[in-house]
Phi, psi and omega in degrees: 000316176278356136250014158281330174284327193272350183250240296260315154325322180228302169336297194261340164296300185300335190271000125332311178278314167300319148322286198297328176290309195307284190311346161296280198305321151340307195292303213272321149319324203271335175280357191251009193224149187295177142257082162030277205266008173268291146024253161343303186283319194289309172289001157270335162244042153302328170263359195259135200282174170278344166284103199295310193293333186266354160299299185334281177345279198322310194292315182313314166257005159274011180274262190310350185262357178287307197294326202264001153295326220230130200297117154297352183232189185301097198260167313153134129217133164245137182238067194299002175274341189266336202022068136259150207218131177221137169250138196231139144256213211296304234234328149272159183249120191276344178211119156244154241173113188279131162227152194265155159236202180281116171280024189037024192261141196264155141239128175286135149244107218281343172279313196235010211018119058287162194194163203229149129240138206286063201251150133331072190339155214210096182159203177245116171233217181207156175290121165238343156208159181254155192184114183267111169091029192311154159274173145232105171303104179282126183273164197292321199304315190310312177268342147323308180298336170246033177055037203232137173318152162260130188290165195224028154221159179298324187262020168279324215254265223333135171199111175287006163233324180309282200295045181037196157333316194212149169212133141238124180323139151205052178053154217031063162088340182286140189219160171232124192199172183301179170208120149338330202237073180274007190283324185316343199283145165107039184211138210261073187228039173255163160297338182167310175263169220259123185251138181246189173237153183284355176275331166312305162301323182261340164261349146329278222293310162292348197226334169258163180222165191318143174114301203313132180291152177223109186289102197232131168210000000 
């Protein structure tokens, strides 16, 4: 008897006091710790607006400042370590192609010091003319180089077959234009500018316009 009284008297009150603190400190911790996954949620929108229409906005234009990276029409690559010559877009290649480049060999003109060295220009340029039947203006260097008087009329220098059929222009006197001499190609021996073979050379020529970018590395 006296002990029944001593567990329902003292016994089931204290572990009722003890219960109840626990479920305090529980309480008061879970309310004192952040909640996790709000946590979470907060730092992925942290950057983002809240306005659904104008995240839309946002993207469209970084969507459009991406596109204006990328060329829109048929572009140029030249590869003077490969003397490859590729014309391309984004997602094909429409024309490839052995082509020669600039041999980087220096020439001295032993009368007057001057000197040339013979590289490819290296970089982003544009198609600036198209030209059927090019002539060539030979520059002194063409008769320095074979040991030959430099001529004292304009029409000593023209030749009307070294650049084959098509030239095209991309500034400062450099052409992508035929060559007489196609067994060279894929052999790095030009003056500067980019020599092709004609079948190669004629549907480029047919298929790009003034403006095509042109890619040289």
């Amino acid at each position: 008897m006296a002990m029944r009284r001593w567990i329902l008297y003292v016994i089931i009150p204290l572990v009722v006091l003890i219960g109840a603190m626990v479920i305090t400190v529980l309480i008061k911790g879970r309310n004192a710790l952040p909640d996790v996954s709000a946590v979470i949620a907060d730092s992925l929108l942290t950057n983002l607006p809240a306005d659904v229409k104008r995240a839309e906005k946002e993207f469209e234009k970084a969507q459009n400042a991406l596109l204006k990276l990328e060329p829109a029409v048929p572009y140029i690559v030249i590869n003077t370590h490969s003397n490859k010559l590729c014309l391309r877009t984004e997602d094909s290649i429409l024309v490839e192609g052995t082509c020669s480049t600039g041999s980087g060999e220096e020439l001295i003109d032993s009368a007057t010091g001057r000197h040339w060295i013979f590289n490819t220009p290296r970089g982003v340029f544009k198609v600036n003319s198209k030209v059927k039947e090019p002539w060539w203006r030979k520059p002194d260097w063409a008769f320095i180089e074979e040991d030959e008087d430099i001529p004292k009329t304009e029409a000593e220098r023209l030749d009307p077959e070294m650049l084959g059929e098509y030239a095209l222009g991309f500034g400062k006197g450099y052409f992508i234009h035929g060559t007489i001499y196609e067994r060279l190609l894929g052999i790095s021996v030009t003056h500067g500018c980019v020599r092709l073979g004609s079948e190669d050379l004629k549907v480029i020529y047919d298929k790009v316009k003034i403006g095509t970018p042109v890619y040289i590395f």
